[in-house]
C-alpha positions as a printed NumPy array, in Angstrom:
array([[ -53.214, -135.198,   46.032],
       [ -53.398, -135.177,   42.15 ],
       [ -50.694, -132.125,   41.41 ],
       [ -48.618, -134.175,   44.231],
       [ -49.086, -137.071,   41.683],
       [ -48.289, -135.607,   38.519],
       [ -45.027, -134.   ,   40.268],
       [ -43.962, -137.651,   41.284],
       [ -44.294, -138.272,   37.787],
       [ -42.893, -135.406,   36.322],
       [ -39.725, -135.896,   38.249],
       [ -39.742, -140.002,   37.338],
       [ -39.839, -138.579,   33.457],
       [ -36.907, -135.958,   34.127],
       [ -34.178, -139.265,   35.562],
       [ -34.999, -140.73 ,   31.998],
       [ -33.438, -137.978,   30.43 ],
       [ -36.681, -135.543,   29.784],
       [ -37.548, -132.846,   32.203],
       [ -41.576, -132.382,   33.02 ],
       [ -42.408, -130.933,   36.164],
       [ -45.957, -129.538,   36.14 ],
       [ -46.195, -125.898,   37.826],
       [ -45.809, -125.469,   41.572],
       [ -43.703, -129.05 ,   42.12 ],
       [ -41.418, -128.402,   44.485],
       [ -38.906, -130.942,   45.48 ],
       [ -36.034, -131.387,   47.836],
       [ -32.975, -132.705,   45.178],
       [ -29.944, -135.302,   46.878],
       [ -26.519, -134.106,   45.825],
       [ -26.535, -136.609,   43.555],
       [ -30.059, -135.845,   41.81 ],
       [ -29.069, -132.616,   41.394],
       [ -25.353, -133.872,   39.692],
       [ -27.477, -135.76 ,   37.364],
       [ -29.77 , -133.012,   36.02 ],
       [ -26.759, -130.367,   35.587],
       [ -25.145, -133.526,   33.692],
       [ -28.048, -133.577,   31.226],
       [ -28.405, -129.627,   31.089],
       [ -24.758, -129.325,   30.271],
       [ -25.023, -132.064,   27.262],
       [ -28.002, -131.21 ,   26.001],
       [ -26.092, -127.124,   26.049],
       [ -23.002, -128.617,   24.279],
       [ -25.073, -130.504,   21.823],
       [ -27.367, -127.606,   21.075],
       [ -23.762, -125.225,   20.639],
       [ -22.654, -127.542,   18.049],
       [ -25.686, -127.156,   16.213],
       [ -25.929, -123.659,   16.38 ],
       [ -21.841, -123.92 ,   15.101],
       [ -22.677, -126.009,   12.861],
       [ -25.438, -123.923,   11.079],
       [ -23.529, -120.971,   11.321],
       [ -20.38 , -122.596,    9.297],
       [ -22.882, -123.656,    7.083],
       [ -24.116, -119.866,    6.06 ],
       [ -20.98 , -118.443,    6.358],
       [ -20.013, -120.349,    3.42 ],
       [ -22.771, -119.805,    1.494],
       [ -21.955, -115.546,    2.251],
       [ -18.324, -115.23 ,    1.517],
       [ -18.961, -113.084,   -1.197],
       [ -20.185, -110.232,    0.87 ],
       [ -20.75 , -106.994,   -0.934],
       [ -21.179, -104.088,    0.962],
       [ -24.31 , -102.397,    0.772],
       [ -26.275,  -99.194,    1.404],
       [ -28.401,  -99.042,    4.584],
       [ -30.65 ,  -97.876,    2.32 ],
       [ -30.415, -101.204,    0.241],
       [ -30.252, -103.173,    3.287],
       [ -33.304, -101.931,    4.759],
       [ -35.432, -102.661,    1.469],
       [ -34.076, -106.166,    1.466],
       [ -35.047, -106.844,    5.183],
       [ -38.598, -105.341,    4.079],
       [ -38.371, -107.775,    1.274],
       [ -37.574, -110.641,    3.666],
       [ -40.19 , -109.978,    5.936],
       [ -42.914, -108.639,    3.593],
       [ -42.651, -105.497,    5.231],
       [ -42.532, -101.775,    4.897],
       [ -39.301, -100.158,    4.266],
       [ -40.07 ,  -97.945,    7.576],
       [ -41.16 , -101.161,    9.606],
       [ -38.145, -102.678,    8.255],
       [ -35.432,  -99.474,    9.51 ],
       [ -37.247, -100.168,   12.629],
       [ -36.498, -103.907,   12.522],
       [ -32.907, -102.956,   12.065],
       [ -32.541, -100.929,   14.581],
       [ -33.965, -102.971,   17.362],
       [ -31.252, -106.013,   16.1  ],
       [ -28.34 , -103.192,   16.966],
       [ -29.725, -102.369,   20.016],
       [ -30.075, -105.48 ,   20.926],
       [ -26.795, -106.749,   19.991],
       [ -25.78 , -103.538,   21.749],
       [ -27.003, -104.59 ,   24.694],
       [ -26.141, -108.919,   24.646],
       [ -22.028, -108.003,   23.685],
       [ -19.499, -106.082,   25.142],
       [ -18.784, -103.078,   24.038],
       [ -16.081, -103.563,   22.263],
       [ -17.033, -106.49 ,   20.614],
       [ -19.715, -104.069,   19.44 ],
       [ -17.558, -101.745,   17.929],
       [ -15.619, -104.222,   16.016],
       [ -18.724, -105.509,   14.034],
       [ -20.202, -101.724,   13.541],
       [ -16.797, -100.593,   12.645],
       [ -17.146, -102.427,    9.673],
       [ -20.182, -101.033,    7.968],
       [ -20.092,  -97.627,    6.428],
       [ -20.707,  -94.966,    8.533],
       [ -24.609,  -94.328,    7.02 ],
       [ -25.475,  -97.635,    9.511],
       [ -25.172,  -94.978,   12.185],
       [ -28.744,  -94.074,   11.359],
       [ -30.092,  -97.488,   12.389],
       [ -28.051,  -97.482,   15.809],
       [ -24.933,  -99.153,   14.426],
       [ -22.788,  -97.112,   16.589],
       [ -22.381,  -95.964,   20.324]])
């Protein structure tokens, strides 16, 4: 009787706005209950976006003065970043690729990896 409980309360919690249901609450959701919650999902998305757009504005005007670099030199800096191996690092940088390989269409893909010298290859920055 105490999960049912804590489920009743979860749900109470998630029509103020904040979404707590404990494991293994199941519920049967009116038309309009279920309205509500995709209403709040689909704010709190568009809010989150326009953070995320907002950072990203924010360093791409701090980086406008992109120089190209080396994989080589690339590498070492990730390393750096990370306090890292140089190795660890090319290993790092290949797993972004791949995934970005893998969340993008392809040629989407191509047009970033297109733009990096043709060294990048080496850390999977091409098809």
């Amino acid at each position: 009787m105490r999960q049912h409980h804590s489920c009743v309360e979860g749900f109470a919690r998630s029509q103020a706005g904040n979404l707590y249901l404990a494991a293994g609450c199941h519920f049967r959701l009116t038309g309009a209950q279920v309205g509500r919650i995709d209403d709040r999902l689909f704010v709190d998305l568009k809010q989150h976006v326009a953070g995320l757009q907002s950072r990203l504005r924010r360093g791409a005007a701090r980086t406008r003065h992109a120089a190209k670099m080396s994989v080589d030199d690339f590498v070492h800096r990730v390393a750096q970043r990370e306090g890292i191996s140089d190795e660890q690092a090319r290993e790092h940088v290949r797993a972004v690729f791949e995934t970005l390989r893998e969340a993008i269409d392809r040629l989407e893909f191509l047009d970033i990896t297109a733009q990096l010298p043709a060294e990048y290859a080496t850390v999977g920055a091409r098809p």
